[in-house]
N, C-alpha and C positions, 0 to 999 in steps of 0.2 A: 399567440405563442411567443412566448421569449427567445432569446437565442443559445439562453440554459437549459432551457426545454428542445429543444430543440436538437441539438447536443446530445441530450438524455438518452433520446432514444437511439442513438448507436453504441450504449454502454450494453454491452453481452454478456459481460463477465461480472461476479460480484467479488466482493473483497471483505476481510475483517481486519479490524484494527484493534491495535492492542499498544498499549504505552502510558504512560505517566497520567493517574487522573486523581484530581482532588478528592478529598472525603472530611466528611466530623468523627471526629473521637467523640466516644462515651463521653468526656469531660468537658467535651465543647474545642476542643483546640482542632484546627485545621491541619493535615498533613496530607502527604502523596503515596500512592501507589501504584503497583502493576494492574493494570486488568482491561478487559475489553472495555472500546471505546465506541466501536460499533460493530454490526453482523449487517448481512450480503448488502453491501454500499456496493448499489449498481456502477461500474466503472468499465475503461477501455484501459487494456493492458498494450502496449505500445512496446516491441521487441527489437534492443537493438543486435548490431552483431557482438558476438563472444569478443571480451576484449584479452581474457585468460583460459586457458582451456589446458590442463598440466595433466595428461592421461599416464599411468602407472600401470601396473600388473594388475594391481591389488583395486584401485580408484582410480575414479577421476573428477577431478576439482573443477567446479562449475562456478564460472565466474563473470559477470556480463552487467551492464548498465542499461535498463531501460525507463520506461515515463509511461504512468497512471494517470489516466484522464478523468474526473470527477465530475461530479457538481461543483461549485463554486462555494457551496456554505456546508462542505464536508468539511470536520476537524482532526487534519492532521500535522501532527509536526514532528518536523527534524528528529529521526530514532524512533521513531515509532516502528513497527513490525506489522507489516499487513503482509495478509496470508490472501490470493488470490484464488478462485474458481476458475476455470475457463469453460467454456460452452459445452464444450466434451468431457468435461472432467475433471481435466487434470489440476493440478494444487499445485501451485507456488509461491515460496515465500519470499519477501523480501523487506530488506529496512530502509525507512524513507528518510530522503534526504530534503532539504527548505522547500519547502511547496512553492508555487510562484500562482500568486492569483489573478484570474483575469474575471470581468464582471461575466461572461459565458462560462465559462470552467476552471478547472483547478488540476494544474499541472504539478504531479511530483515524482519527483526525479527517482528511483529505486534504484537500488541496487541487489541482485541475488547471489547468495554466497550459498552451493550446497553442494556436498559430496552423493556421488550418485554410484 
């Protein structure tokens, strides 16, 4: 067992990714678009403290910095949008920041921005 395997199996949560992916045109020419990159990429969602938190009458702005732990040969990059599962349910989205790769796993930075 590797040390990516290893790893794995304390990923509880799953995530989808959605971001910039290659395609062909009809004509042959290459170009980009939006669209899922992948669906439930087992991973650990890693919660830091609130760094903004602006509560009003009306809303309150949710704003916090945390770190997705992966596989190692998961593809994501800088702006991408993953949408997180957590074990009970709940859904959070967030947009990723430079992943940093290690040969056990794949750290990336999040950020979650939502009005609740």
């Amino acid at each position: 067992m590797t040390p990516a395997d290893i790893l794995a199996t304390r990923y509880t949560h799953r995530m989808d990714i959605r971001g910039w992916v290659e395609y062909e045109k009809p004509n042959g020419a290459t170009d980009h678009r939006e669209d899922t990159k992948a669906t439930a990429v087992p991973c650990r969602l890693s919660v830091s403290v609130s760094r903004n938190t602006n509560q009003t009458d009306s809303t309150n702005d949710i704003v916090y910095d945390s770190l997705i732990l992966c596989r190692p040969e998961v593809d994501v990059q800088a702006g991408d949008i993953i949408t997180v599962v957590l074990e009970n349910g709940w859904v959070r989205e967030f947009t990723a920041g430079e992943p940093f790769p290690y040969p056990s796993h794949l750290e990336i930075p999040v950020t979650r921005k939502d009005v609740s």
